[in-house]
N, C-alpha and C positions, 0 to 999 in steps of 0.2 A: 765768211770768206774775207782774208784781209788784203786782198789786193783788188777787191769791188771800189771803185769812186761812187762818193757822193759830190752833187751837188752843194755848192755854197748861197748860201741865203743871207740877207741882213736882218735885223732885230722886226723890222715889219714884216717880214714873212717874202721879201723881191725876190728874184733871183740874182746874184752878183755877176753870173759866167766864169767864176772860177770851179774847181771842181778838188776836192780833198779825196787823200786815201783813206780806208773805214781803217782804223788802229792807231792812226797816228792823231794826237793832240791839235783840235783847233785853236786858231788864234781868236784873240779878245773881239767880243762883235760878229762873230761867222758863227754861222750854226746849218743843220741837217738838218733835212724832213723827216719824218716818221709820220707814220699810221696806226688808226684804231680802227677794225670794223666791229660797229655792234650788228647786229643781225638779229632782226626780231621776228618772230612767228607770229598768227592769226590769232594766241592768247596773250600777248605781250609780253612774252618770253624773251631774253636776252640768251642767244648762245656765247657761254665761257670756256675755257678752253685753262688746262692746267700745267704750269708750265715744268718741263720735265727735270727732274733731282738735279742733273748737272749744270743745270745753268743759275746762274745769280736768280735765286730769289727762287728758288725750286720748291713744290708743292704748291705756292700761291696759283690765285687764280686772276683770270684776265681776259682781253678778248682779242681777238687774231691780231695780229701789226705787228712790227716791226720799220725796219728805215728803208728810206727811198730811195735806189740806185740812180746814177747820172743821168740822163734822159728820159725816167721817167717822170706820168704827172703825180701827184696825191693821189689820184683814183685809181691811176694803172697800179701803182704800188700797194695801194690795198687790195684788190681783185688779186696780185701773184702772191701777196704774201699769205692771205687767206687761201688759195690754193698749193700753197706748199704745206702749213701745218696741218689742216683738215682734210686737206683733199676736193674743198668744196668752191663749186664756179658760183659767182656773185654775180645775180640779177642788175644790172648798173641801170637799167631806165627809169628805176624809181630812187637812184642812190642819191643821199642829201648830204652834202658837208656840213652839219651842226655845229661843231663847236673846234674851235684853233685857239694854241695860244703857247707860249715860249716856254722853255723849261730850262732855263737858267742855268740850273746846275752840270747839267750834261749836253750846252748847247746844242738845243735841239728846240725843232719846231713843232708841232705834233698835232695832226690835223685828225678830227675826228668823222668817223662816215658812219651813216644811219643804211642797212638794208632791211626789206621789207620780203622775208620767206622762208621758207622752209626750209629746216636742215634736217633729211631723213636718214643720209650714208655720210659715212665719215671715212676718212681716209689717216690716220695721226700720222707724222712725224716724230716717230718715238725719241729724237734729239731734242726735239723743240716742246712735243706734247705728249703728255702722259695720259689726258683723263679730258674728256671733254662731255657738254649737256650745255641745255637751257634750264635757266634759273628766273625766278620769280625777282622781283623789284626787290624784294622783302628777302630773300636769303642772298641778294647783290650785298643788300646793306648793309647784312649782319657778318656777312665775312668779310667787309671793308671796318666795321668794327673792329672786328676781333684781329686784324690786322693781316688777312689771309688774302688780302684782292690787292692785287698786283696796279692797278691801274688808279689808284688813290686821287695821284694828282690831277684835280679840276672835275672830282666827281661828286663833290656839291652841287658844282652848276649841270652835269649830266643826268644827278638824280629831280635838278627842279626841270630839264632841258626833255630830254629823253622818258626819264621812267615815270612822270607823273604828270605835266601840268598838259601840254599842245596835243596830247593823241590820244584820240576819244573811237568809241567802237561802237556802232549803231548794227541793229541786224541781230544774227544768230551769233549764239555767246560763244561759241568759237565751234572748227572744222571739229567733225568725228575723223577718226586716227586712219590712216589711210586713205582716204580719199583723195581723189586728183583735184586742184585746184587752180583756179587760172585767175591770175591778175592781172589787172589793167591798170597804171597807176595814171593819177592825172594830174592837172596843176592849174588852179584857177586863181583869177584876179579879183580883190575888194578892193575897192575905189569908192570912196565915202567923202562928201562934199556939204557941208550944211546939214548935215543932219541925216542926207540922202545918198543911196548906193546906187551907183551904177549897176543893174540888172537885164536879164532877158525877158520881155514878157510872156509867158508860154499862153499858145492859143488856148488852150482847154485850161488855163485856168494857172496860177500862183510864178515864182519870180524865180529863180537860179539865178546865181554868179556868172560869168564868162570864163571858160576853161573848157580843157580836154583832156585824149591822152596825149601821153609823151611819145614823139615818132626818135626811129631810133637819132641818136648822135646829136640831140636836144638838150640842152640843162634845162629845167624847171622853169627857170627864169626867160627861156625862150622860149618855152611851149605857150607861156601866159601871152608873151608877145603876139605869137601868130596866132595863137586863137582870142583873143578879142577884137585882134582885124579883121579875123575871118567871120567871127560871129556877130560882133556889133561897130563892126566900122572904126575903131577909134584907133588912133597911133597911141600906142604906150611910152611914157616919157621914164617913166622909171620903174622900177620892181623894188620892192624894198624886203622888212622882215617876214619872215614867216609867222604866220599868225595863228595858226592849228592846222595839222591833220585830223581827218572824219575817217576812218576806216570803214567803209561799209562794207558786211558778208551778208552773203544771201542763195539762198539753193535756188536757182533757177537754172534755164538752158541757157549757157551764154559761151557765142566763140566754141562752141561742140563741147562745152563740159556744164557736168549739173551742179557745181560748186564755183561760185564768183567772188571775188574778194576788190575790191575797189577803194587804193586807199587816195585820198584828195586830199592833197595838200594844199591850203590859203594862203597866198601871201597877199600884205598892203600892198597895192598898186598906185601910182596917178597916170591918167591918160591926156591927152591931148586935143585935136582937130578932130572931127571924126567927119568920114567920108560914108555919105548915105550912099553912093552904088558898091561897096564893098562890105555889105554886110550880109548874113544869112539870117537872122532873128531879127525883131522887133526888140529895142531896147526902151530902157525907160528909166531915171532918176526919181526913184520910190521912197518915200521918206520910211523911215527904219523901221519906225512902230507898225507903219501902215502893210510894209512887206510880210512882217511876222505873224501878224493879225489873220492875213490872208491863208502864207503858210501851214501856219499851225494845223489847218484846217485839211489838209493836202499829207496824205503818210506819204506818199514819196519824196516829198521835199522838206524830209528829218535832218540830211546834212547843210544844207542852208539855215534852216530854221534856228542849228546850234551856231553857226557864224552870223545870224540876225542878231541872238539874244544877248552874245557875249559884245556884240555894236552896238545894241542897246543900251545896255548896262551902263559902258562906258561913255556914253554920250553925254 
């Protein structure tokens, strides 16, 4: 529709407050937002989406997005535009902005989003899509070869980002097909000081990170905040990278369904003061080797024990 405004942006991604018509030529230095959602399922699936004969670049493949209307944010514009081509409502409490960056040619800014779920109903937009599925890392790659994937640019850094290095799967090796599954996602803090992490001490025994889940209208970045005040007393002075997701699935009862899925995302933290009446756990600065040692020893505490090993390492 060419009488939609976009918003104006500068080269860092600001916003200006001016607002452009979609059809007409931006000036030198202004650019648009756009959007990717990748959407990944409980086997690491990417859902692609193929884009319909009549438009630029017809037959390729790619994953939901398009550009950001005037008052919207990066998220809301992913969520509508994802639910115009497929038909499908986006899980947003676990949704992560992975990777942004300019696209020069068609001034444009192009933010990309990570969701974590299932795509079982499909609704296409037979203007915009023709063919849609989940695709394995490995046939991502090979139709970005063969020059059939639409979403080329900056999908080096999505294939070291996204499909392979920070998201790891502990548990059952993925959902049987149909079953009901309920997610929790969560978001905990590393904070590593000398050598030694800031942890929980659990009564019965071995160490956890601080974190939880996400309560609605939270970014990631805020859930970390209020759950280390709330669990271990400490004001959080910064949040910084993302350091890995742990996905754990597992059949048990949880939240009224017998399928759990629980992906945890790590980010580097520093914390600050900490206020012993505002806390709910015993905390403790555990030296790295000494937590893992423990760990190891503990099957429920497999998603710590791989954010020990990979702090170890590095140490």
């Amino acid at each position: 529709m060419n009488n939609e405004l976009w918003d104006i942006y500068d080269a860092a991604g600001n916003p200006t407050g001016r607002t452009h018509r979609r059809g007409e030529p931006l000036a030198d230095g202004d650019y648009h937002l756009a959007v990717r959602a990748w959407i990944m399922n409980s086997k690491g699936e990417i859902f692609i989406t193929k884009r319909a004969d009549g438009k630029h670049g017809g037959g390729d493949w790619e994953v939901p997005g398009g550009a950001a209307i005037s008052g919207e944010t990066s998220l809301d514009a992913a969520v509508r535009e994802t639910r115009e081509e497929i038909g499908v409502d986006l899980q947003i409490d676990g949704a992560y902005k992975f990777y942004s960056y300019s696209f020069l040619r068609e001034n444009c800014i192009i933010d990309h989003w990570l969701f974590l779920q299932e795509v079982t109903e499909v609704k296409l937009c037979e203007r915009e899509v023709s063919d849609a599925k989940y695709a394995t890392s490995e046939e991502i790659n090979r139709l970005s070869s063969d020059g059939n994937f639409y979403c080329n640019t900056g999908l080096k850094g999505l294939r070291t980002f996204l499909l392979e290095s920070p998201y790891i799967f502990i548990g059952e090796p993925a959902f049987p097909d149909g079953v009901d599954v309920i997610r929790r996602t969560s978001a905990r803090g590393v904070c590593v000081r000398d050598g030694k992490a800031l942890m929980i001490k659990y009564g019965w025994g071995g160490y956890g990170f601080p974190g939880g889940g996400i309560e609605d209208g939270e970014t990631m970045r805020e859930t970390i905040t209020r759950e280390i005040r709330e669990e271990v007393g400490y004001n959080v002075e910064s949040v910084g990278d993302l350091l890995t997701c742990v996905i754990h699935r597992k059949r048990e009862i949880a939240y009224g369904h017998e399928w759990f899925e629980q992906p945890n995302f790590f980010f580097l933290c520093e914390v600050g003061i900490k206020d012993e009446q505002a806390r709910e756990y015993e905390s403790v600065w555990v030296d790295l080797q000494e937590a893992l040692a423990i760990n190891n020893t503990i099957p429920d505490r497999e998603r710590d024990v791989i954010v020990l090993t990979s702090l170890a390492a590095g140490s």
